[in-house]
GURO-757101 format. One record per residue (C-alpha): x, y, z. Coordinates in steps of 0.02 Angstrom, whole numbers, plus 50000, padded with zeros to 5 digits. Example, Ala and Ser with C-alpha at 12.3 -4.5 7.8 and 13.67 -1.06 7.14 Angstrom:
% residues 2
<pt u="50615" v="49775" w="50390"/>
<pt u="50684" v="49947" w="50357"/>
//
This chain:
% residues 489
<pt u="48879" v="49200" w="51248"/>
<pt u="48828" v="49325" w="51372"/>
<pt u="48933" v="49367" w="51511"/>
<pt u="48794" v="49346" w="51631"/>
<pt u="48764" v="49181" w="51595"/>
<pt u="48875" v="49080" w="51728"/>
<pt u="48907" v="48883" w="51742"/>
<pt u="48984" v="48766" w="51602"/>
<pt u="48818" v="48686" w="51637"/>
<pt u="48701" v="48813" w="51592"/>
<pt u="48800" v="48848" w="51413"/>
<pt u="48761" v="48658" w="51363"/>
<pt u="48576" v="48658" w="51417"/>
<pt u="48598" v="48810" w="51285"/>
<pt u="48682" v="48746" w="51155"/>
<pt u="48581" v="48562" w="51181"/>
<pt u="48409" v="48660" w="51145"/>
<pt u="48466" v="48745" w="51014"/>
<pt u="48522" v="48606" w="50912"/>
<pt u="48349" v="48519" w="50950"/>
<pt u="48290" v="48687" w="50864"/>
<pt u="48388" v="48684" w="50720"/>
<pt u="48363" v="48494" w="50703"/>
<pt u="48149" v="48507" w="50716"/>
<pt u="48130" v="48422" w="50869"/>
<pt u="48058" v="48591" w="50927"/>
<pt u="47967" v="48665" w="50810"/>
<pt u="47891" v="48864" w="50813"/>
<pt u="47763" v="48871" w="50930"/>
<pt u="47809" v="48694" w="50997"/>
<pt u="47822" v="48712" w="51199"/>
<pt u="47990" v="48680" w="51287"/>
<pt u="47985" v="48562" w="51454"/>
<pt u="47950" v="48661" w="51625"/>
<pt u="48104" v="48701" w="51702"/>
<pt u="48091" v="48583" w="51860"/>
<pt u="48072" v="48421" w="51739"/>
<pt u="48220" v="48503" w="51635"/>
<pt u="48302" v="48534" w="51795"/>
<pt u="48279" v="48354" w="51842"/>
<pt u="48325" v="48283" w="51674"/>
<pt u="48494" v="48370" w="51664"/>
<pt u="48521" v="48339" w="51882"/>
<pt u="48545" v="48507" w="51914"/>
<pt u="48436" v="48675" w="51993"/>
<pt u="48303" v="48751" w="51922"/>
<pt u="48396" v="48910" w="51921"/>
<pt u="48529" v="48835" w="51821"/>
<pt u="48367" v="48804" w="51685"/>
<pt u="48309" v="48960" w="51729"/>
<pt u="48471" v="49046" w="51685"/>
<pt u="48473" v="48949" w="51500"/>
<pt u="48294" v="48986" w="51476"/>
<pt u="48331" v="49169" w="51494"/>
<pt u="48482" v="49167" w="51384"/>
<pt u="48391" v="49086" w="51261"/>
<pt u="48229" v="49216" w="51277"/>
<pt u="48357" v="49347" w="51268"/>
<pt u="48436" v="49276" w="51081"/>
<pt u="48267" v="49277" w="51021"/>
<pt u="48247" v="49093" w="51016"/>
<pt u="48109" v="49074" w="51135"/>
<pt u="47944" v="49180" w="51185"/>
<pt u="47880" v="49159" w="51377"/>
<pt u="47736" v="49239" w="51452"/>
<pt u="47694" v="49240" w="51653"/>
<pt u="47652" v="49091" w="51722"/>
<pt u="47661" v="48967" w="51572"/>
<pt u="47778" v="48849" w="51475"/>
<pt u="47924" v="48953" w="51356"/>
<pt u="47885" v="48916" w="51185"/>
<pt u="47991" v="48915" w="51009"/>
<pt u="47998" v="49077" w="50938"/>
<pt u="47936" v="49098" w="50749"/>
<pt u="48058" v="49074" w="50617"/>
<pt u="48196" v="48972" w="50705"/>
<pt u="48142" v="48808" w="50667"/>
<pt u="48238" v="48670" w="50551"/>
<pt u="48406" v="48748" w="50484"/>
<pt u="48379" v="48756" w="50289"/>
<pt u="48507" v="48644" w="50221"/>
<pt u="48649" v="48739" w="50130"/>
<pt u="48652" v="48757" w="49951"/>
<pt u="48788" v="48696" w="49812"/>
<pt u="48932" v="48845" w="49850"/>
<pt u="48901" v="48952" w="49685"/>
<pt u="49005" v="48913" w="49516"/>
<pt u="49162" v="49007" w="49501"/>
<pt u="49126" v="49174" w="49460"/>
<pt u="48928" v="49157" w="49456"/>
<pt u="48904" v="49264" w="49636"/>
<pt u="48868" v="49443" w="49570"/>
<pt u="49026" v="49564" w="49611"/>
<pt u="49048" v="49731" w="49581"/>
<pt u="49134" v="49796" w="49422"/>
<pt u="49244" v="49861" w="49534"/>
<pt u="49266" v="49708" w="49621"/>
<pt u="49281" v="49637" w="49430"/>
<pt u="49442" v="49735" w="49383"/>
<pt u="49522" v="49709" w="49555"/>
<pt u="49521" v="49493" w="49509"/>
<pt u="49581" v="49554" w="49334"/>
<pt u="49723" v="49621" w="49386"/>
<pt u="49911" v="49497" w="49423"/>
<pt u="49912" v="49420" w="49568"/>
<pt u="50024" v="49500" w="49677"/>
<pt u="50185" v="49409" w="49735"/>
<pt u="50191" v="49299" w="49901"/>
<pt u="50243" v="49391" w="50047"/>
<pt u="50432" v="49397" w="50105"/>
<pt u="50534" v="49256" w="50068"/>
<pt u="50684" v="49180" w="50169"/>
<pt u="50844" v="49171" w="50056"/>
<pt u="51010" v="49124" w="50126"/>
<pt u="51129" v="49240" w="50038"/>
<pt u="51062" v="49423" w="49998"/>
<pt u="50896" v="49479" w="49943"/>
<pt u="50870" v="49629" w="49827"/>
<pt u="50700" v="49663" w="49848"/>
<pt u="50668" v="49826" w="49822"/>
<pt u="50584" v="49959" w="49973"/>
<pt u="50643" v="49848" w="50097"/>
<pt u="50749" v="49941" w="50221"/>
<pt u="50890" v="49888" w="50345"/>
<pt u="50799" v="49860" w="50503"/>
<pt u="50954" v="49928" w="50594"/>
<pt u="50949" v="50120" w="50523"/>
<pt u="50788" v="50149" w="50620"/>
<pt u="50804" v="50269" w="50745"/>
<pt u="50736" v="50152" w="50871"/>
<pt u="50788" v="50289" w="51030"/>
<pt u="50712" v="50437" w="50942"/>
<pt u="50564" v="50352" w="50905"/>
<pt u="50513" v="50270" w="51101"/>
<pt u="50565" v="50437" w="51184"/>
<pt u="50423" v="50516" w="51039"/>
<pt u="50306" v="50379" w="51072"/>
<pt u="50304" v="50398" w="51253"/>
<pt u="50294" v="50568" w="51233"/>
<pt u="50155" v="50579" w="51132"/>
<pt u="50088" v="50446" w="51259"/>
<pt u="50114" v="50564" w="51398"/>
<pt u="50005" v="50684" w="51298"/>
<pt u="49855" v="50589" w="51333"/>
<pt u="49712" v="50696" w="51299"/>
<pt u="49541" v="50712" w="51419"/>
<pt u="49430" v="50628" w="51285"/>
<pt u="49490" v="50502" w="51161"/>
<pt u="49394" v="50532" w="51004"/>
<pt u="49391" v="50526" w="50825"/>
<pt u="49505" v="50659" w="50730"/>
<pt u="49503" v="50778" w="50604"/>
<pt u="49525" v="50661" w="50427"/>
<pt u="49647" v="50776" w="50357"/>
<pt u="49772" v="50724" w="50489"/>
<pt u="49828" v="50784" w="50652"/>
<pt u="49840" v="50960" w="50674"/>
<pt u="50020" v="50946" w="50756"/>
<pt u="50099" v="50827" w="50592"/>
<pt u="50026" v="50949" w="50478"/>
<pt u="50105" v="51093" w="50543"/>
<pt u="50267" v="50996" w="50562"/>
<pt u="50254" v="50947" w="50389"/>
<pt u="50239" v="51106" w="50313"/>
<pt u="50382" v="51156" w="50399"/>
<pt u="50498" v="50999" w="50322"/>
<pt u="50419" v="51032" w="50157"/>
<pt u="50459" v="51191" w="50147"/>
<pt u="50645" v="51171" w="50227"/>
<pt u="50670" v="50995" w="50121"/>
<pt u="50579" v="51015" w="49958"/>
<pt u="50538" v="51200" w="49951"/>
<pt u="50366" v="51180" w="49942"/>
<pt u="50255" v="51323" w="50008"/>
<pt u="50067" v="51269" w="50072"/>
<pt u="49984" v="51292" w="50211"/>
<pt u="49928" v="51153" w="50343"/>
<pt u="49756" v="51128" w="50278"/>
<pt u="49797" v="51071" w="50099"/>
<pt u="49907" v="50933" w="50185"/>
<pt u="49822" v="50765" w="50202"/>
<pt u="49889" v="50631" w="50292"/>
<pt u="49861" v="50469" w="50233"/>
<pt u="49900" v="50267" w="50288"/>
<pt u="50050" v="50263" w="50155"/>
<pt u="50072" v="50342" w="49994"/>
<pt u="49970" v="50207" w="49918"/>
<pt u="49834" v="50277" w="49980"/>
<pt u="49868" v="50434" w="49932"/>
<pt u="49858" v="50356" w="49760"/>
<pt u="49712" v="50272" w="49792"/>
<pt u="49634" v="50423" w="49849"/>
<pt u="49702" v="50516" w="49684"/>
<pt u="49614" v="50385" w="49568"/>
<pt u="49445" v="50398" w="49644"/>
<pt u="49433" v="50605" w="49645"/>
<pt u="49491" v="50614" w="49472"/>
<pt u="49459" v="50449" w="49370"/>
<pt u="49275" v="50417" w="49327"/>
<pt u="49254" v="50239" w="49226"/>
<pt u="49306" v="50260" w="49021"/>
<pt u="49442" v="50432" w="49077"/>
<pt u="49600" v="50400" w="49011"/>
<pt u="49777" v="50420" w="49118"/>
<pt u="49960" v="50452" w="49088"/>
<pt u="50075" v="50313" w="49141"/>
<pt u="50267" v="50304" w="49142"/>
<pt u="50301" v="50154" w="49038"/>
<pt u="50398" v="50061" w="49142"/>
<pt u="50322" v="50141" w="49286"/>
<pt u="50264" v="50111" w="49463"/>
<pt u="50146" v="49924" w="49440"/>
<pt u="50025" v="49972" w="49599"/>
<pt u="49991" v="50132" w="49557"/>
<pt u="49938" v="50090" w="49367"/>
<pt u="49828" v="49952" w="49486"/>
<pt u="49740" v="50092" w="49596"/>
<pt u="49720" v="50209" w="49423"/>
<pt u="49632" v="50062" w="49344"/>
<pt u="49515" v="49968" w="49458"/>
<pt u="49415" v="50140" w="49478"/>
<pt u="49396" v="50108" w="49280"/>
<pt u="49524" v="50208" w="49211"/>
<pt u="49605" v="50174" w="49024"/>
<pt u="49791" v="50184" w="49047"/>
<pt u="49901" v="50262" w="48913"/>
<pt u="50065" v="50209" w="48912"/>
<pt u="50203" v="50321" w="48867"/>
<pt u="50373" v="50313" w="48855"/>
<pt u="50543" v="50372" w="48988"/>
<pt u="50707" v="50383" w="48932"/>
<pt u="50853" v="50449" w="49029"/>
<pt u="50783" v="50621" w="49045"/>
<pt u="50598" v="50533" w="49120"/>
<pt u="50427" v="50551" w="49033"/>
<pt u="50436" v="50585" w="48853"/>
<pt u="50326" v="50727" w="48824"/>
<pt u="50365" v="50752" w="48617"/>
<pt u="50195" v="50672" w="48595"/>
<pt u="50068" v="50764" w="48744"/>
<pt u="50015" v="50881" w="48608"/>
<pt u="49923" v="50708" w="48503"/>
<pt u="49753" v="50663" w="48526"/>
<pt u="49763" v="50526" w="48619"/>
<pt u="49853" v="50640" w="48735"/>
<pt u="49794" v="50809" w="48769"/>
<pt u="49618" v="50722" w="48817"/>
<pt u="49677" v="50619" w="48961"/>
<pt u="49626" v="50673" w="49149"/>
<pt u="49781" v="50631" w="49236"/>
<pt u="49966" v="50573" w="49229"/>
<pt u="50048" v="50486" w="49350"/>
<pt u="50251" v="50543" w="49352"/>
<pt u="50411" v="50483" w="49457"/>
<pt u="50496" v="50650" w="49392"/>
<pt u="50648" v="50666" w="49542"/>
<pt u="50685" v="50469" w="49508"/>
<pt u="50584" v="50377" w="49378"/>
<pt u="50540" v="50228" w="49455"/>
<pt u="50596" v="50100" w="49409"/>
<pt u="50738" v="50170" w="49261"/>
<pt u="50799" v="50305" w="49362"/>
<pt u="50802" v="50447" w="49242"/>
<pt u="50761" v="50651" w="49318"/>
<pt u="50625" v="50731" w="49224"/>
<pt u="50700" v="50873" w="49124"/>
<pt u="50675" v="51067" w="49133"/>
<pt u="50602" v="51070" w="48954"/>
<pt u="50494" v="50916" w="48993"/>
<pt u="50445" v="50977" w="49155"/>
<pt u="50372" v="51131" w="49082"/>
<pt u="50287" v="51020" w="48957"/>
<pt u="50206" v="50913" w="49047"/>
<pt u="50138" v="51064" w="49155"/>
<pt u="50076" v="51159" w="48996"/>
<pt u="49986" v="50986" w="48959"/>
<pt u="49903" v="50987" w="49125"/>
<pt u="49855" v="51180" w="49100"/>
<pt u="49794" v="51154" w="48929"/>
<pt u="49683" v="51016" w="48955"/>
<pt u="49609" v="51037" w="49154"/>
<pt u="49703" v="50869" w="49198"/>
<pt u="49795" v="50844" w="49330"/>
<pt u="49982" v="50798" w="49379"/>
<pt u="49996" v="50647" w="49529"/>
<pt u="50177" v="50674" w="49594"/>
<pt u="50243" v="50523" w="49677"/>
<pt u="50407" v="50571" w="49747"/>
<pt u="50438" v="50427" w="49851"/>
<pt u="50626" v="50444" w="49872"/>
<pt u="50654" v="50608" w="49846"/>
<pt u="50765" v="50613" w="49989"/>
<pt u="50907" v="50528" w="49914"/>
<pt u="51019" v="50610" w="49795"/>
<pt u="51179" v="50547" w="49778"/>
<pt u="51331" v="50694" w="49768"/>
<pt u="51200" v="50824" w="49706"/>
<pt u="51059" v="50914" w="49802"/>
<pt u="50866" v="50847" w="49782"/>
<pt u="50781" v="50901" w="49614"/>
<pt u="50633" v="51037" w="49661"/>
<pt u="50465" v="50950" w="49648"/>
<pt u="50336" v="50984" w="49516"/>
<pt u="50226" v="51066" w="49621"/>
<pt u="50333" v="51221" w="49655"/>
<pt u="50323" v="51258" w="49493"/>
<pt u="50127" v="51228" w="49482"/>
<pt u="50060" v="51196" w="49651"/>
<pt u="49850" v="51230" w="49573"/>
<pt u="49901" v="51082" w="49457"/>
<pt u="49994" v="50964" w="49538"/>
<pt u="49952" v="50836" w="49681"/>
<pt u="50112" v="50805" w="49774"/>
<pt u="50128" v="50620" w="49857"/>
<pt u="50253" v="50583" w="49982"/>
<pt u="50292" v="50447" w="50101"/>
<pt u="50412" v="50424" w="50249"/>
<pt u="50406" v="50234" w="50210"/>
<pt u="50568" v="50264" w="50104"/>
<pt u="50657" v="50351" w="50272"/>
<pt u="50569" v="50316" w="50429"/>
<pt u="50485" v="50109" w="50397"/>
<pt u="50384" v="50055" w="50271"/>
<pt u="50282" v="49970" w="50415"/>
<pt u="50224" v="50133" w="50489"/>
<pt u="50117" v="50173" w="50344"/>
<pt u="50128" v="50375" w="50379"/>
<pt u="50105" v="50453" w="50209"/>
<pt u="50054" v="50617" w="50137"/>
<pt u="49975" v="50728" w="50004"/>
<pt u="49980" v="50921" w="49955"/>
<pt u="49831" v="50955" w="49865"/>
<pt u="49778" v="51104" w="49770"/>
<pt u="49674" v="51248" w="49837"/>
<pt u="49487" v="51186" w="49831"/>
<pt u="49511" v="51014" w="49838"/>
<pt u="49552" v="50999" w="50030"/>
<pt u="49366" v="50952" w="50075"/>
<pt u="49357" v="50838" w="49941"/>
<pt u="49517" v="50747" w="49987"/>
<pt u="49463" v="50761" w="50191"/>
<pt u="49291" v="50680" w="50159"/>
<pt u="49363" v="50542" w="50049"/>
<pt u="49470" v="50513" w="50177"/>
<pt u="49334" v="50523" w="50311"/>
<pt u="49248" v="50367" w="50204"/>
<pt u="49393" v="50252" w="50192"/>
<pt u="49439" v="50236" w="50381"/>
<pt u="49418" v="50397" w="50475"/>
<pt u="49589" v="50458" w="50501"/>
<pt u="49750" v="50383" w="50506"/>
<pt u="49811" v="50322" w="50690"/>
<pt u="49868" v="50476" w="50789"/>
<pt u="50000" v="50397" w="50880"/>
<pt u="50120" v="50372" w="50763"/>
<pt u="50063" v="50548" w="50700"/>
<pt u="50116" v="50641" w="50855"/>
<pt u="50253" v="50532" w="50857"/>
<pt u="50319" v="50589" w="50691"/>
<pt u="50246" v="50747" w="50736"/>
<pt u="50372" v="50729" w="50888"/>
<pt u="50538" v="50701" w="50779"/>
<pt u="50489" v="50839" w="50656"/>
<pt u="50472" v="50954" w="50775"/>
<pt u="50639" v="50910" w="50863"/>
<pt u="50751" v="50896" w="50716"/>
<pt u="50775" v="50735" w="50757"/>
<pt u="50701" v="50658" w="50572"/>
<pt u="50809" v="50766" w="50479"/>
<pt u="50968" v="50699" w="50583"/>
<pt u="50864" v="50529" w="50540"/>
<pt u="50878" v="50575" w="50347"/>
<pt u="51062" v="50640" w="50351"/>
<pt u="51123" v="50478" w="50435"/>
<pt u="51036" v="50343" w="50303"/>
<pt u="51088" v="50464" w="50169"/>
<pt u="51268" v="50427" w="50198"/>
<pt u="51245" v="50256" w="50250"/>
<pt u="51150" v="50208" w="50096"/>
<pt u="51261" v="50283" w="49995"/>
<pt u="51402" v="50188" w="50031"/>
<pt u="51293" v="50015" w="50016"/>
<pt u="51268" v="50098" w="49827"/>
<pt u="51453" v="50128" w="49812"/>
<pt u="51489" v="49962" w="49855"/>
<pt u="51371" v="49882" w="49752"/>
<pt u="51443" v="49993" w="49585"/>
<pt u="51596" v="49927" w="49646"/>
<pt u="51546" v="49742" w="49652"/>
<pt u="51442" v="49743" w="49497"/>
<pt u="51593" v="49806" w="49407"/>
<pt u="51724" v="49679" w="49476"/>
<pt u="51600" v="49513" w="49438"/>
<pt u="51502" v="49556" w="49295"/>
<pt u="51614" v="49701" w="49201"/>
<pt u="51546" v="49739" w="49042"/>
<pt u="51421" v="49596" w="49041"/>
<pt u="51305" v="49697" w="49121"/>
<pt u="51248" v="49885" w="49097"/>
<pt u="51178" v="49988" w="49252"/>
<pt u="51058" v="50122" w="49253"/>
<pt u="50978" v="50249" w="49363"/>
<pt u="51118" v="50244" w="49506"/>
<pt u="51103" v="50435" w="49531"/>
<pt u="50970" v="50439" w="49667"/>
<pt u="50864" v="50336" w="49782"/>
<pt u="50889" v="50151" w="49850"/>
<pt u="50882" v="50032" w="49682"/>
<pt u="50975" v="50023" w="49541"/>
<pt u="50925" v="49940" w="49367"/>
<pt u="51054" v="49810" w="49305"/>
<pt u="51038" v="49750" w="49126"/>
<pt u="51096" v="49582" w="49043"/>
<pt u="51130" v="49611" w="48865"/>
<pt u="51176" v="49425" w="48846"/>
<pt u="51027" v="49371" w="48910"/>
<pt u="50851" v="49392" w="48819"/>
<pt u="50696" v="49449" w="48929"/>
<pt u="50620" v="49272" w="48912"/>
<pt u="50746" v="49209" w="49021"/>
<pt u="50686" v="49328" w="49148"/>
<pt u="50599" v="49198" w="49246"/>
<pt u="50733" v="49053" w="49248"/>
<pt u="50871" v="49185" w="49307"/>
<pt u="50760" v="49210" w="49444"/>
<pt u="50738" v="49037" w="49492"/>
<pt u="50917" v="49022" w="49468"/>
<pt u="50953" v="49150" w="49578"/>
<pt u="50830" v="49084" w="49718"/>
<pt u="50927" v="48938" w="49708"/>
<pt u="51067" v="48990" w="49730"/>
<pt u="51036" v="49107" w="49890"/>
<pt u="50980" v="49271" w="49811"/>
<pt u="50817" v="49368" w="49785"/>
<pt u="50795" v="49417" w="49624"/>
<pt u="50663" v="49541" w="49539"/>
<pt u="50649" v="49586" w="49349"/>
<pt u="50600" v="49733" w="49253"/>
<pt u="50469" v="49661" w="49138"/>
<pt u="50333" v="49665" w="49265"/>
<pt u="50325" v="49845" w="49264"/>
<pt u="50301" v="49870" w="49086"/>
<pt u="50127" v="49885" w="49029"/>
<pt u="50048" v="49734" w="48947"/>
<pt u="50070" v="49709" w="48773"/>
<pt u="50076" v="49917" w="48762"/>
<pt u="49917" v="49957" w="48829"/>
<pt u="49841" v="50091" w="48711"/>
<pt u="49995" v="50205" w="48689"/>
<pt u="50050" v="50119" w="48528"/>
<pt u="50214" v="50182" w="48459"/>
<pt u="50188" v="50309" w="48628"/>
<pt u="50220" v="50162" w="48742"/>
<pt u="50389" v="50138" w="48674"/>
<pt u="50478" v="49969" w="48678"/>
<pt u="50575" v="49870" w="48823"/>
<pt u="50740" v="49811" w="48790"/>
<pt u="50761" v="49643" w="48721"/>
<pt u="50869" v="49604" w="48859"/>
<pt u="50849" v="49546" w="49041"/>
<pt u="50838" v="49662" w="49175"/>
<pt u="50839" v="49678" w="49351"/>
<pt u="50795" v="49800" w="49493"/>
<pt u="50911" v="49790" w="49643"/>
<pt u="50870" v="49881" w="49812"/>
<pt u="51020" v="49883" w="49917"/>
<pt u="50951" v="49985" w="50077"/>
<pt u="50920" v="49824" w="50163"/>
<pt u="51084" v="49728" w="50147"/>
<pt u="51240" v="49738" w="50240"/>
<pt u="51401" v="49778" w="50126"/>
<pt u="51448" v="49615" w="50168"/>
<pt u="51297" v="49512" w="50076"/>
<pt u="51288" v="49668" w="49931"/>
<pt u="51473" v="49597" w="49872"/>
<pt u="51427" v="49395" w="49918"/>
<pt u="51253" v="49433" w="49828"/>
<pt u="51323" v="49500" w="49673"/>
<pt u="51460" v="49353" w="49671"/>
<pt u="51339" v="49222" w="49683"/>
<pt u="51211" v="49340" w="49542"/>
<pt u="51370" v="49332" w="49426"/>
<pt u="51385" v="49142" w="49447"/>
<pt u="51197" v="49134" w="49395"/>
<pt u="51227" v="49231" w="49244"/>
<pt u="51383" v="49126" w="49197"/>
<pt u="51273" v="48989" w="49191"/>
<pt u="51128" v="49053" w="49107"/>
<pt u="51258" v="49111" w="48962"/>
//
């Protein structure tokens, strides 16, 4: 309702003619009562009336001319009466639209469990520099510029810069600021990646298990996924020279820490995969969203040093900083900055320059890389203790993998087959714990890769993030997971 219209009064007089609209009672063209016999009828001033009257004029639902009556405006007489809703699926959607209800429904968020729970990319709300972070908020606060407009999409100029900087420093990456894009999260960035290179029908690499919302993003734009293999040494390449292969646009790698097995892409393969992409025009997505954390040995280089005019490079802070920030960001080849900037520009403009210049802020100052040290060394010793309680309740009933790097680990069952996947989760809720199995991340039935795909074990598996957890409920989690497993045995 308009501001201007004052009185409890006057809104009813309002909302009383309109219904007598809507209902028929006045008709288009039909004449409404003059307001001192409305004024009378309702006990109040004419300038009460006069006041709904001009509301009313001003919605459109009346027409008034000098010195007669107000009348019903054309067109808002009886309220048509609603149809039947439409039949499941019978409102036209996109195809688009189509594939996105096509695809699992994602989990229910968060869920309360009493003992431990081993979600994975959750992180321990204590490690967040909560100091560092208000004295760069109200800094960047303090920065308050003279006009408050929209920014460039690419990202702030100040984050950029910074980020080149830490790149280069961290990773070893050389680019300048303009073929950075910052983006609301590295899914996104991903996001972003499937629309600039997939048109509908183009096949894409995918790491077989690999990375579930990701395949998602590659596929709703249309893309035909091609699963293929990882082993301990990441993507097998042995077969990028086939057909099915060598035609594909894009592949999507993990290569510092296959997510979810935890294998490092090899030299050889590396090289491979890069002669693939310079072979065939297709391109590389690098998702290295833990890169930070290697455990006793120094990060792996990223792909794109070795081919930065071939490789996109996707990283995310969500893995360091909180995954509720949503700061995220790309390294693009040369030539595609515009490309990436006015896709960008179309999805939402630019991502929120606060927490930009905030993280701008701690780049600058050193004080993210002190961040990084500090939940390096914590996190590794919630990974040493859960090696160490893993091995004292399950022993050789269990087999770990991928323990080298990052924030999960993969623990396998051989004594249990994968269709008990779903009880030893609801076992495990149960009992306390938050469970989350492998099988998920596999590609359905094989997708297209055939023998390519390769084959998940016939045993159970699980993937266990421990960056959230206290040592404490890591060694009374995996006590109450070993009980489970007792009893599913």
């Amino acid at each position: 309702m308009d501001g201007g219209l004052d009185g409890g009064v006057a809104r009813r007089i309002v909302a009383a003619i309109k219904e007598r609209i809507h209902s028929g009672l006045h008709p288009p063209g039909s004449r409404l009562p003059a307001t001192r016999v409305l004024a009378a009828e309702w006990g109040v001033s004419r300038t009460t009336v006069t006041a709904a009257y001009g509301q009313l004029i001003a919605e459109g639902y009346l027409h008034s001319r000098p010195g007669a009556r107000a009348v019903v405006a054309p067109g808002v007489g009886a309220a048509v009466a609603p149809a039947d809703p439409p039949a499941q699926g019978a409102r036209r959607v996109s195809a688009f639209a189509e594939r996105l209800l096509a695809r699992p429904q994602a989990a229910p968020p968060t869920r309360s469990v009493r003992v431990a729970d081993f979600r994975y990319g959750d992180l321990s709300g204590a490690d967040f520099p909560v100091l560092a972070w208000r004295r760069a908020v109200n800094r960047a606060c303090l920065r308050r510029p003279a006009r408050l407009r929209y920014d460039d999409p690419r990202g702030s100029a100040a984050l950029r810069e910074a980020l080149h900087g830490y790149l280069w420093r961290a990773r070893g990456i050389q680019c300048t600021p303009e073929r950075i894009i910052v983006v609301n999260g590295s899914q996104q960035g991903l996001d972003l990646c499937a629309r600039l290179f997939l048109d509908p029908g183009d096949r894409f690499l995918f790491e077989n298990p690999g990375y579930a919302l990701a395949r998602h993003a590659f596929a709703a734009v249309g893309g035909v996924e091609i699963p293929v293999a990882v082993d301990a040494e990441g993507l097998r390449t042995d077969a990028l020279h086939t057909e099915a292969l060598a035609g594909a646009a894009l592949a999507y790698v993990t290569p510092s820490h296959q997510f979810p097995l935890g294998g490092v892409l090899s030299a050889a393969r590396r090289r491979a995969l890069l002669d693939w992409a310079a072979r065939g025009g297709g391109v590389v997505i690098e998702d290295d969203y833990d890169g930070e954390y290697r455990h006793g040995i120094a990060p792996i280089p990223p792909l794109q040093t070795l081919a930065p005019e071939s490789v996109v490079y996707v990283g995310t802070l969500s893995k360091t900083l909180s995954p509720t920030l949503r700061v995220g960001y790309l390294v693009v080849p040369t030539g595609l900055e515009r490309a990436f900037a006015e896709a960008k520009r179309l999805t939402d403009r630019h991502a929120p320059l606060l927490e930009q210049e905030a993280v701008a802020d701690l780049l600058a100052s050193g004080a993210y890389e002190r961040h990084v040290r500090s939940v390096r060394r914590k996190n590794a010793d919630r990974r040493a203790v859960l090696l160490a309680a893993l091995a004292a309740e399950l022993g050789d009933r269990a087999v770990v993998a991928g323990t080298d790097a990052g924030l999960h680990m993969v623990l396998w069952l051989p004594g249990i087959p994968t269709d008990q996947e779903s009880a030893l989760v609801a076992d495990g809720l149960a009992a306390g714990i938050g469970l989350y199995p492998v099988s998920p991340l596999y590609a359905p039935n094989g997708g297209l890769g055939g023998r390519l795909g390769g084959e998940r074990p016939a045993c159970a598996g699980l993937v266990l993030g421990y960056a959230a957890l206290t040592e404490e409920a890591l060694c009374r989690g995996v006590a109450v997971l070993a009980g489970v497993v007792r009893g599913l045995r």
